[in-house]
N, CA, C and O atoms as a GROMACS GRO file, in nm:
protein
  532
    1UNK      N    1   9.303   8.854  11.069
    1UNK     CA    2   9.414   8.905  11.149
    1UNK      C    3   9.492   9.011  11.072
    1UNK      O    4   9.537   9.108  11.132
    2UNK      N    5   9.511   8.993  10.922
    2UNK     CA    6   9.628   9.102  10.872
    2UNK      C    7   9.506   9.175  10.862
    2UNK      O    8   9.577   9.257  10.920
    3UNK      N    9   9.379   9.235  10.845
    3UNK     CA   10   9.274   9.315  10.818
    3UNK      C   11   9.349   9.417  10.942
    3UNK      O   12   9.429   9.509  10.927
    4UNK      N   13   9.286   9.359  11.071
    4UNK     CA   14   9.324   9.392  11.180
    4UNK      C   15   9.464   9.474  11.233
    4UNK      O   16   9.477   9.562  11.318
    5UNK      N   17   9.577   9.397  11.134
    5UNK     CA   18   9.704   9.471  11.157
    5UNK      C   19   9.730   9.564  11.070
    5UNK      O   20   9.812   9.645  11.113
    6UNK      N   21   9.692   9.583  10.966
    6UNK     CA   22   9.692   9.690  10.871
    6UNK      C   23   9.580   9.788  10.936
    6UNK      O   24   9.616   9.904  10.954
    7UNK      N   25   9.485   9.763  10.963
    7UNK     CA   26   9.364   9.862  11.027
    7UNK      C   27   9.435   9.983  11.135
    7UNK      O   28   9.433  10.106  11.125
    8UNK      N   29   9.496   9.899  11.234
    8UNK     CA   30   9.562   9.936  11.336
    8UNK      C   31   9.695  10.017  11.263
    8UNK      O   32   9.697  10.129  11.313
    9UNK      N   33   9.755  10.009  11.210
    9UNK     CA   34   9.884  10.086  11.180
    9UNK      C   35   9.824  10.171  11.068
    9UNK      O   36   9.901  10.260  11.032
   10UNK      N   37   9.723  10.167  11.012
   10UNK     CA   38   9.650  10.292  10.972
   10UNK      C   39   9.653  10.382  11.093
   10UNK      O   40   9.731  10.476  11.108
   11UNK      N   41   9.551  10.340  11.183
   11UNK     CA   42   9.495  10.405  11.253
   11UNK      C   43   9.613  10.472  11.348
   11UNK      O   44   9.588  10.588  11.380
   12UNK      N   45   9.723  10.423  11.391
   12UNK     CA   46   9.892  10.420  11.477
   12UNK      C   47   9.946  10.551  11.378
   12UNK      O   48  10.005  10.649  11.423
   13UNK      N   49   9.915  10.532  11.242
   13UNK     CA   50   9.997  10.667  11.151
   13UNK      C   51   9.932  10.752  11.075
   13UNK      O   52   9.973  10.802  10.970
   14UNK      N   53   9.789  10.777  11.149
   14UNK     CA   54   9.648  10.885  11.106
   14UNK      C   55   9.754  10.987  11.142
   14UNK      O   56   9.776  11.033  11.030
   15UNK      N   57   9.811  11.033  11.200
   15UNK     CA   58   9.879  11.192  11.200
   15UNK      C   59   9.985  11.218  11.089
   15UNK      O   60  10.006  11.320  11.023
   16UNK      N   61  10.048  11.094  11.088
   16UNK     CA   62  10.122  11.082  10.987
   16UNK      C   63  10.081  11.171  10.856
   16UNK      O   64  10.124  11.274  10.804
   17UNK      N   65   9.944  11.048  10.820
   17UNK     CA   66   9.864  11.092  10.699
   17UNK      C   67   9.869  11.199  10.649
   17UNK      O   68   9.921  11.250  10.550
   18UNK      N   69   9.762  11.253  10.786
   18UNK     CA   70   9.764  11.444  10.768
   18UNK      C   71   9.836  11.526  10.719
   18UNK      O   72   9.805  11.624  10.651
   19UNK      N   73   9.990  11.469  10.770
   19UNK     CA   74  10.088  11.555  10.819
   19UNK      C   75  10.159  11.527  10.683
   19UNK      O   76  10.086  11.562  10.590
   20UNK      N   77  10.279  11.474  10.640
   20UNK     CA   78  10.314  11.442  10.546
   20UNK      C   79  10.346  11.316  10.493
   20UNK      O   80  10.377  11.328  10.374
   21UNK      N   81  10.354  11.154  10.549
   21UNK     CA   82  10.429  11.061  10.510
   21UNK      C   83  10.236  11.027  10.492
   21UNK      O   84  10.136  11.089  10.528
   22UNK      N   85  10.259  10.892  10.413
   22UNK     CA   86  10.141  10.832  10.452
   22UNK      C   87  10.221  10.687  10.488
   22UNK      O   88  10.343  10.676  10.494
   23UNK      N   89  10.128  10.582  10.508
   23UNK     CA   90  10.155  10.502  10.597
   23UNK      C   91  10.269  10.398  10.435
   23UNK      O   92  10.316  10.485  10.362
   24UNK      N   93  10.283  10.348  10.417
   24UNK     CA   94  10.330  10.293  10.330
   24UNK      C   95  10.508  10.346  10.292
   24UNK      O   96  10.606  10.277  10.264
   25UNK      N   97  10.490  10.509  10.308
   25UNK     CA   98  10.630  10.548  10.315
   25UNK      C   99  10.686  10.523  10.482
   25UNK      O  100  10.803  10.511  10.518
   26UNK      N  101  10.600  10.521  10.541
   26UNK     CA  102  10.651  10.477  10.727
   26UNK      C  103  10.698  10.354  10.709
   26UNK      O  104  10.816  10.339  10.743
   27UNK      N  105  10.627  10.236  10.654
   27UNK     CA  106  10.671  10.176  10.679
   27UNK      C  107  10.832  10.122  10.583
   27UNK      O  108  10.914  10.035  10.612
   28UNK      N  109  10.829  10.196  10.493
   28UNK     CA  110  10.937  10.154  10.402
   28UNK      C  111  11.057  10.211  10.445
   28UNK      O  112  11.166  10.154  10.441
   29UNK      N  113  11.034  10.334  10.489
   29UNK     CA  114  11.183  10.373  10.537
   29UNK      C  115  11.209  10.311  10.695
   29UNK      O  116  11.326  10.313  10.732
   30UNK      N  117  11.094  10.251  10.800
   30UNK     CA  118  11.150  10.159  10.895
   30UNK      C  119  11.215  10.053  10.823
   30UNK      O  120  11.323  10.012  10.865
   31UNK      N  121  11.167  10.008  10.729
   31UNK     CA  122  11.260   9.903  10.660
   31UNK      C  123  11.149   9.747  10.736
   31UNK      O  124  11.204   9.647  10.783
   32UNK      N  125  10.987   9.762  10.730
   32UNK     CA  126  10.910   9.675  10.792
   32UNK      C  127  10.840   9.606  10.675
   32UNK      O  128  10.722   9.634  10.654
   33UNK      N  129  10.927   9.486  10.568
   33UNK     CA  130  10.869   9.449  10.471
   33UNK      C  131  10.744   9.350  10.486
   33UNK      O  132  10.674   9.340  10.385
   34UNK      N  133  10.701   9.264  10.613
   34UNK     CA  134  10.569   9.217  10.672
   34UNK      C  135  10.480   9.351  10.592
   34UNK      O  136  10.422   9.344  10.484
   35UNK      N  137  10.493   9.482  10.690
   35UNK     CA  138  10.377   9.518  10.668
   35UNK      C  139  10.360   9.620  10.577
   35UNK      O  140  10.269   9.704  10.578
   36UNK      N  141  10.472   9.608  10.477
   36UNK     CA  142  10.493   9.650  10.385
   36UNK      C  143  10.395   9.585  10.344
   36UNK      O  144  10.279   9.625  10.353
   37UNK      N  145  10.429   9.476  10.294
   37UNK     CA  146  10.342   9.376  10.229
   37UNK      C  147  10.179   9.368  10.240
   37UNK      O  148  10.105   9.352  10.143
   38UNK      N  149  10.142   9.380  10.358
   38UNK     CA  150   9.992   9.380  10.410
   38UNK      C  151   9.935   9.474  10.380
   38UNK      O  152   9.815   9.471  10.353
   39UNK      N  153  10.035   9.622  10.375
   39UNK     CA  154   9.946   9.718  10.366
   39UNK      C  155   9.900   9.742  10.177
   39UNK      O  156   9.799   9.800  10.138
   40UNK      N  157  10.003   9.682  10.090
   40UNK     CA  158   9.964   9.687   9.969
   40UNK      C  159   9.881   9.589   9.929
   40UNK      O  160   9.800   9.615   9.841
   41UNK      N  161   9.886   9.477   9.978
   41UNK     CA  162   9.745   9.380   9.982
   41UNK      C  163   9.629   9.416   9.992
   41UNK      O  164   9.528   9.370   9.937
   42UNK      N  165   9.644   9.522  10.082
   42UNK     CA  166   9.546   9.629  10.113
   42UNK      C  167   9.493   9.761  10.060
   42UNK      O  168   9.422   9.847  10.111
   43UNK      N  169   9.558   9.746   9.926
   43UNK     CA  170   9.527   9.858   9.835
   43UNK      C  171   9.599   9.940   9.855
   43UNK      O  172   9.611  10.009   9.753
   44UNK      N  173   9.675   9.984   9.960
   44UNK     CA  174   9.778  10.091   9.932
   44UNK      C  175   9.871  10.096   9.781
   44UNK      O  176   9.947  10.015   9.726
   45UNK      N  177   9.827  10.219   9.752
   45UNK     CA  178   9.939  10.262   9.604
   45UNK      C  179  10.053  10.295   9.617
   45UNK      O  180  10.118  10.377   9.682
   46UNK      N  181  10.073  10.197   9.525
   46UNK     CA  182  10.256  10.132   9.559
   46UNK      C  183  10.352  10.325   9.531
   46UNK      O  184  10.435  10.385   9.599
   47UNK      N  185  10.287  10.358   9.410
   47UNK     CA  186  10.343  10.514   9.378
   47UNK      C  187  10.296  10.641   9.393
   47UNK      O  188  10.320  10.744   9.331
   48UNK      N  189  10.204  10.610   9.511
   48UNK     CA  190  10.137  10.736   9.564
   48UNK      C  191  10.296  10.843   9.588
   48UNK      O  192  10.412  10.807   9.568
   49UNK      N  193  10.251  10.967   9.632
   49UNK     CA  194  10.359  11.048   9.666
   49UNK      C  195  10.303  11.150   9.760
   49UNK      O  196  10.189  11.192   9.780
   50UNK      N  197  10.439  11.179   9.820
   50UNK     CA  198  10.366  11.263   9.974
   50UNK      C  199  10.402  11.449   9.934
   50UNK      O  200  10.441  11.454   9.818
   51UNK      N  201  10.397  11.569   9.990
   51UNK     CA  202  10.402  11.672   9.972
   51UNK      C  203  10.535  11.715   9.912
   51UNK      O  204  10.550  11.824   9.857
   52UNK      N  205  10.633  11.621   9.927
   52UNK     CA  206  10.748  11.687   9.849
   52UNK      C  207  10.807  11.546   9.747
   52UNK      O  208  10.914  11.488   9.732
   53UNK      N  209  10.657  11.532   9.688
   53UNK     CA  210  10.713  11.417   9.560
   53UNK      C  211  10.784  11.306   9.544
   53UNK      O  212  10.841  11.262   9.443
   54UNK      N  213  10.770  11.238   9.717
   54UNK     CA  214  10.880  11.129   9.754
   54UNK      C  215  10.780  11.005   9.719
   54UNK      O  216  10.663  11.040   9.729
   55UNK      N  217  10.793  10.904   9.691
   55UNK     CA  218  10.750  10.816   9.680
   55UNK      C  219  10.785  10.718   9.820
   55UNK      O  220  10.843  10.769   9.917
   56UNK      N  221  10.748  10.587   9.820
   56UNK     CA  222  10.801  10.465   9.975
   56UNK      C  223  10.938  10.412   9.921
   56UNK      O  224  11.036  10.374   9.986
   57UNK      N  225  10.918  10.419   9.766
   57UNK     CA  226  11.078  10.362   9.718
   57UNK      C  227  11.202  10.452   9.760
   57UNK      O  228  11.308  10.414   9.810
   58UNK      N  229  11.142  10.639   9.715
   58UNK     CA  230  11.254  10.720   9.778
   58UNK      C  231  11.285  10.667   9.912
   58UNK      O  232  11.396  10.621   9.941
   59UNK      N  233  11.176  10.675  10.004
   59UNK     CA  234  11.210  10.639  10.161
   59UNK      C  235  11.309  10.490  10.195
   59UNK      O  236  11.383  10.470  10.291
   60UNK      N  237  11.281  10.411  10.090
   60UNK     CA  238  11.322  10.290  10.079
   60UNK      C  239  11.524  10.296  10.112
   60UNK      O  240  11.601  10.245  10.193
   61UNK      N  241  11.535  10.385  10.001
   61UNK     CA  242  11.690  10.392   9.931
   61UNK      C  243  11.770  10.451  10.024
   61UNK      O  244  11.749  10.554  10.089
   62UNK      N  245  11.899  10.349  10.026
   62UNK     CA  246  12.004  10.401  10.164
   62UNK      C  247  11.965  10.320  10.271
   62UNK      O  248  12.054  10.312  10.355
   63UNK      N  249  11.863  10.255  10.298
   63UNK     CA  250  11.807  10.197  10.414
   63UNK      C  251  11.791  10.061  10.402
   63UNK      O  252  11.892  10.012  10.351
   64UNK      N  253  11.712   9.984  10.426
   64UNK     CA  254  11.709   9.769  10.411
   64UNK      C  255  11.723   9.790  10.251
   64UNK      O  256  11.682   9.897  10.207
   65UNK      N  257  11.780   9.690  10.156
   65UNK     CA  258  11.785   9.670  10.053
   65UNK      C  259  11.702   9.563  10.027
   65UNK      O  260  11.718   9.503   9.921
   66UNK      N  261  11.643   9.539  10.079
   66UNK     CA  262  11.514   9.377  10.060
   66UNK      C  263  11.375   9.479  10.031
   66UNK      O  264  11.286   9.438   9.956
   67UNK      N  265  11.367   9.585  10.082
   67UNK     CA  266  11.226   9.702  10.077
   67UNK      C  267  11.255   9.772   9.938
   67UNK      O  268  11.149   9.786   9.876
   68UNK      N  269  11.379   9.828   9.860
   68UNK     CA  270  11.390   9.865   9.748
   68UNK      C  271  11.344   9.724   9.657
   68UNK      O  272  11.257   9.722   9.570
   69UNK      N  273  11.403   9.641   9.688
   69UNK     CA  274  11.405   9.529   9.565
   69UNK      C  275  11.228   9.477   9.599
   69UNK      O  276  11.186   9.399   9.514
   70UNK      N  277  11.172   9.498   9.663
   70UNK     CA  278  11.073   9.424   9.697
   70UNK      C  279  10.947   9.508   9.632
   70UNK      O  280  10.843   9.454   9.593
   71UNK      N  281  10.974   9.660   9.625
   71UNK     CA  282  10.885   9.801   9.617
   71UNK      C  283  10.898   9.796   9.441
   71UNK      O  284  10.813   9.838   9.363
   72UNK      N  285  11.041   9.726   9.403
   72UNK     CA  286  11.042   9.755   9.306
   72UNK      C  287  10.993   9.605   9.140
   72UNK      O  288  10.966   9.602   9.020
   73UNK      N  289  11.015   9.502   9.277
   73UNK     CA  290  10.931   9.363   9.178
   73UNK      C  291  10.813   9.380   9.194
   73UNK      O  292  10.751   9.301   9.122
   74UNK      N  293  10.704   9.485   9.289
   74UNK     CA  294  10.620   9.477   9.317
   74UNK      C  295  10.576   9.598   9.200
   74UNK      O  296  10.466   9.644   9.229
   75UNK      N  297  10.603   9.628   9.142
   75UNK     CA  298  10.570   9.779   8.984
   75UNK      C  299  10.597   9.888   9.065
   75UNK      O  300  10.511   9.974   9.046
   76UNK      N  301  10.705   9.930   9.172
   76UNK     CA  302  10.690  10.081   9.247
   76UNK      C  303  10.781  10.158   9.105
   76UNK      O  304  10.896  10.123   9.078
   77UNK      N  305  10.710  10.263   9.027
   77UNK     CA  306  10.770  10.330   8.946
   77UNK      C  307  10.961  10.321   8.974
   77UNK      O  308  11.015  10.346   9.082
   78UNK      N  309  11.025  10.285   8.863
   78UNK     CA  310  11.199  10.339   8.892
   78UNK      C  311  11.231  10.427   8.871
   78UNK      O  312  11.343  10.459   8.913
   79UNK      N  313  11.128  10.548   8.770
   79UNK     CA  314  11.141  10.645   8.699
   79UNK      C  315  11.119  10.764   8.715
   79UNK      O  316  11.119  10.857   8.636
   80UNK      N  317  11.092  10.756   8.865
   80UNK     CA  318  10.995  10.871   8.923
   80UNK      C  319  11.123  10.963   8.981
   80UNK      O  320  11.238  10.950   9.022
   81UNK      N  321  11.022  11.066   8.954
   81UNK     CA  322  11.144  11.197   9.008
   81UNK      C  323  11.066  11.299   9.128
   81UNK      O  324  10.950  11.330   9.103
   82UNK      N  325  11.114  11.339   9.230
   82UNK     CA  326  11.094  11.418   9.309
   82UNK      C  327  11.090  11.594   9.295
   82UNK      O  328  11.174  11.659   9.234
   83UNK      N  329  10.993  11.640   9.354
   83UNK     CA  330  10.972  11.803   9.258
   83UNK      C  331  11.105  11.862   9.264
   83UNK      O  332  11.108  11.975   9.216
   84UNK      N  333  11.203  11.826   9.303
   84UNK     CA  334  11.329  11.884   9.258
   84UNK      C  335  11.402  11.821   9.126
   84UNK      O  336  11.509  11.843   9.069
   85UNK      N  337  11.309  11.745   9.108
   85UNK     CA  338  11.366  11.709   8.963
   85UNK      C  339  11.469  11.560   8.991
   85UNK      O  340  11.526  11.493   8.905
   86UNK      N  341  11.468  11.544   9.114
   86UNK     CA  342  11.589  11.408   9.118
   86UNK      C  343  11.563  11.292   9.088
   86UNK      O  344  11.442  11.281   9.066
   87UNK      N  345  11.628  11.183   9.072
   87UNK     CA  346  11.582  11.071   9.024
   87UNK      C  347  11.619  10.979   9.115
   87UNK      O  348  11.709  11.013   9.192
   88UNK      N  349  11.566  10.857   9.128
   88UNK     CA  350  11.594  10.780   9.261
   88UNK      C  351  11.755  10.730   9.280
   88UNK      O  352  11.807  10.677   9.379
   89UNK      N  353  11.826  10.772   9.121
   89UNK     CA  354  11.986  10.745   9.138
   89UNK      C  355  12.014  10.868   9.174
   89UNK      O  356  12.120  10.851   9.235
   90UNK      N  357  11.996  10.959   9.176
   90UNK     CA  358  12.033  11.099   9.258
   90UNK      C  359  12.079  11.030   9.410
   90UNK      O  360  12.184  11.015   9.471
   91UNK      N  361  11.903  10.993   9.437
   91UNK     CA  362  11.914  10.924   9.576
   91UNK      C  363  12.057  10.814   9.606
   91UNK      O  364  12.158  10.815   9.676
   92UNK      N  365  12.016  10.756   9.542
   92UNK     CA  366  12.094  10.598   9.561
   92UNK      C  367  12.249  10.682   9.575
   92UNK      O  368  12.322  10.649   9.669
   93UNK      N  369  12.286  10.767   9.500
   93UNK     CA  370  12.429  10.829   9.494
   93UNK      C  371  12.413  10.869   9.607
   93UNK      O  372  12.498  10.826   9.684
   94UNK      N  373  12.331  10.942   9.655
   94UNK     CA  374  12.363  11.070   9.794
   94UNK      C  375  12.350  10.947   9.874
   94UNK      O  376  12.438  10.983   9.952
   95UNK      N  377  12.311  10.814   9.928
   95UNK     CA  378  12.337  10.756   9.994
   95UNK      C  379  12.449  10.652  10.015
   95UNK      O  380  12.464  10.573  10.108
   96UNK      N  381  12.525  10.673   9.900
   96UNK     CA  382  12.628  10.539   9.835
   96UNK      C  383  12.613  10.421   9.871
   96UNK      O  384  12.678  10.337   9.933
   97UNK      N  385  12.476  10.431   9.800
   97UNK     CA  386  12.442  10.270   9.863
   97UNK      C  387  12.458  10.204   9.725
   97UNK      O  388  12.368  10.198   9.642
   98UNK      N  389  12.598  10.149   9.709
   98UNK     CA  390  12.631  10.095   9.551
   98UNK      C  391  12.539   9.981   9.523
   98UNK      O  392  12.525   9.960   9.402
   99UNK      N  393  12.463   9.893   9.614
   99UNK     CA  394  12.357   9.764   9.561
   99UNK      C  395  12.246   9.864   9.501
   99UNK      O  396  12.190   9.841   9.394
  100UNK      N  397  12.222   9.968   9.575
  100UNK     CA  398  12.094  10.031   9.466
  100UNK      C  399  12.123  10.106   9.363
  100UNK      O  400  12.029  10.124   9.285
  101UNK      N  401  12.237  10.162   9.333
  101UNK     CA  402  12.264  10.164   9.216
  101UNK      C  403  12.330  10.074   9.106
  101UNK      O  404  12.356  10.119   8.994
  102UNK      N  405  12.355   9.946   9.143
  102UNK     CA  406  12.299   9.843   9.079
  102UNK      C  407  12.213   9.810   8.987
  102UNK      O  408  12.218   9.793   8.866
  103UNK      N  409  12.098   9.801   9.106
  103UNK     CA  410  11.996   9.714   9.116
  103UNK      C  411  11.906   9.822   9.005
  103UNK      O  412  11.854   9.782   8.900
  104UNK      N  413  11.901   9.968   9.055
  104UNK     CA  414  11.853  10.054   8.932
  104UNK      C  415  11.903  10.048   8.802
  104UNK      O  416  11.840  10.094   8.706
  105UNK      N  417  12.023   9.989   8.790
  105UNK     CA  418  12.119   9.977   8.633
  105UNK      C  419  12.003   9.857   8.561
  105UNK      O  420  11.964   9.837   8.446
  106UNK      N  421  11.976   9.800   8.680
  106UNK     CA  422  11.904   9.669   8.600
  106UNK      C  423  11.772   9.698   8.554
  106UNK      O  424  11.716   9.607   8.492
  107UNK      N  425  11.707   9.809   8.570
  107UNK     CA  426  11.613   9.863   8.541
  107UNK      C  427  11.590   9.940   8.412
  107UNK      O  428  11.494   9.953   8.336
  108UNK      N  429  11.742   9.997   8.417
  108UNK     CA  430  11.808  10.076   8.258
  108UNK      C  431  11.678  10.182   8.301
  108UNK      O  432  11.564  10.185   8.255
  109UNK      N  433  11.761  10.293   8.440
  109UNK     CA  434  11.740  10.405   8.447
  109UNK      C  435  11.831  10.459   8.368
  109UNK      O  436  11.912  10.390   8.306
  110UNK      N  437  11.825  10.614   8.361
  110UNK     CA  438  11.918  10.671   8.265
  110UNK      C  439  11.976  10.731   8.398
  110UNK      O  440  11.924  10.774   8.501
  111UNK      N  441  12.121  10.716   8.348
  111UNK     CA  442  12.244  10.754   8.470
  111UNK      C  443  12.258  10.895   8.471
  111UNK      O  444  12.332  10.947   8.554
  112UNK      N  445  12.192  10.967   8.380
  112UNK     CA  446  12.281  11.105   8.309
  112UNK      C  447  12.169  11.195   8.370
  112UNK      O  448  12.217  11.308   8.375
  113UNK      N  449  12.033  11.195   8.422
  113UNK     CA  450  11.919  11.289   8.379
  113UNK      C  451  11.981  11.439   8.495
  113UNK      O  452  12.046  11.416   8.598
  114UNK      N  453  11.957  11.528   8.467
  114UNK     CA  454  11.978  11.659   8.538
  114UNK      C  455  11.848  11.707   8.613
  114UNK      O  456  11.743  11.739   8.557
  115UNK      N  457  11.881  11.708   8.807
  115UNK     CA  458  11.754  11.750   8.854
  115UNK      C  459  11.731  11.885   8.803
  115UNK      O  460  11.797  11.926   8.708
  116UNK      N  461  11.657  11.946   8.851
  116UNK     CA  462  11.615  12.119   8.848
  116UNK      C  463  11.685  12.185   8.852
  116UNK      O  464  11.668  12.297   8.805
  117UNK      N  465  11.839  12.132   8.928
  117UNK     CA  466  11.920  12.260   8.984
  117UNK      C  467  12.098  12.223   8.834
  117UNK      O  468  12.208  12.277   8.822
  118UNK      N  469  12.017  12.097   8.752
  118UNK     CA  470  12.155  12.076   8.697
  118UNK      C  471  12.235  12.009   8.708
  118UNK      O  472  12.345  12.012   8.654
  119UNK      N  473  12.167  11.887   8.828
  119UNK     CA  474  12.290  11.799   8.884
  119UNK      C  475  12.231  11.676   8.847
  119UNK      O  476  12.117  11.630   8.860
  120UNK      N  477  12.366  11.624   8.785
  120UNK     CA  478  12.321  11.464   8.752
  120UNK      C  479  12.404  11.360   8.898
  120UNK      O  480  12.496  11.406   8.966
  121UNK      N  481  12.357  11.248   8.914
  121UNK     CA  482  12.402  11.179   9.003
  121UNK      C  483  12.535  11.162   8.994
  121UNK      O  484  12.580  11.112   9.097
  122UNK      N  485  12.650  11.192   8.876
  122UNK     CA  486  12.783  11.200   8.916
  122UNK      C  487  12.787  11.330   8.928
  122UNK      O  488  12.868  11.334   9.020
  123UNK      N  489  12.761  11.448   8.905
  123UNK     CA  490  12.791  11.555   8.976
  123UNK      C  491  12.779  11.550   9.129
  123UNK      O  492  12.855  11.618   9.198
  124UNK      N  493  12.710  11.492   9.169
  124UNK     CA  494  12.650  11.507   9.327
  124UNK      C  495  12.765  11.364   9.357
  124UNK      O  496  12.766  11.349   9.479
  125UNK      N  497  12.808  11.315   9.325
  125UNK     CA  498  12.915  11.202   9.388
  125UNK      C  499  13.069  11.251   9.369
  125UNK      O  500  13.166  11.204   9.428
  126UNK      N  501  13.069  11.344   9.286
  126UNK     CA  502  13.204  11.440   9.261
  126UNK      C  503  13.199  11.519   9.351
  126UNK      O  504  13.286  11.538   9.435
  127UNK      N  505  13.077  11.583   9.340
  127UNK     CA  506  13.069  11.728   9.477
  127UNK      C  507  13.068  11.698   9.589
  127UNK      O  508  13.081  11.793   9.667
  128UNK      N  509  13.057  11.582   9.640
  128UNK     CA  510  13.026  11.539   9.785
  128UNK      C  511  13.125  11.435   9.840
  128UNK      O  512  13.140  11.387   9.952
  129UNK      N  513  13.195  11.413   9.706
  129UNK     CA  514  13.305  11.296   9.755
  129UNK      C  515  13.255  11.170   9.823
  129UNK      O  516  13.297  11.119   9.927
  130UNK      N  517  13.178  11.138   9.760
  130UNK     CA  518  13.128  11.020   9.786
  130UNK      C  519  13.193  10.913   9.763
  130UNK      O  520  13.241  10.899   9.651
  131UNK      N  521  13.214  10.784   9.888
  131UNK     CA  522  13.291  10.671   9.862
  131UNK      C  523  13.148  10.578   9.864
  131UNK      O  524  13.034  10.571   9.908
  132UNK      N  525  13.269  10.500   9.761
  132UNK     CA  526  13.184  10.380   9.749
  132UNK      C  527  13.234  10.247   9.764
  132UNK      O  528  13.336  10.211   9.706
  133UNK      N  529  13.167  10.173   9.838
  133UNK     CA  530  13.238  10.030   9.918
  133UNK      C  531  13.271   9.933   9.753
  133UNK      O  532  13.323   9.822   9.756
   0.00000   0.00000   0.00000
């Protein structure tokens, strides 16, 4: 049966593929940890990356917090950066989602790193006025 349901949501996000997400970042930013789960059972690579260097964890962040923590007990890189140079606390800041920047502290990312353009994740929470609950 999960053969079957993973087969099928392959086959449901073949354009996807093509196009830019693959199926694993679909399902992480729906926030669908079932088939989250099935589809990496299924060999999907947890740190594959799609045309603009996002990983399922980027897609993850800002969105269910059970799919970050889950992407990330499961080995999804914490360290990974997007071709702009950002780091997934870049992310976690531009979304002020304070549990994932947390939950990345516990990882002992480095808080400080500068994307491409120079911006570390408190620059981008200064510049944007970002609140945080």
């Amino acid at each position: 049966m999960q053969f079957f349901i993973v087969g099928a949501i392959t086959l449901v996000l073949r354009p996807l593929i093509k196009g830019k997400w693959l199926p694993q970042h679909t399902v992480a930013a729906c926030g669908e940890l079932y088939l989250l789960d099935s589809l990496l059972k299924h060999n999907a690579v947890i740190n594959s990356v799609d045309k603009d260097g996002l990983t399922a964890l980027h897609k993850a962040i800002g969105k269910k917090q059970v799919i970050t923590n889950f992407l990330l007990k499961n080995s999804a890189n914490a360290f990974v950066r997007d071709k702009e140079g950002a780091t997934l606390m870049h992310y976690a800041v531009q979304t002020a989602s304070t549990e994932t920047i947390e939950l990345l502290l516990l990882y002992i990312v480095e808080i400080n790193l500068q994307d491409n353009d120079g911006w570390t994740p408190l620059n981008l929470a200064v510049q944007t006025q970002t609140k945080f609950s």
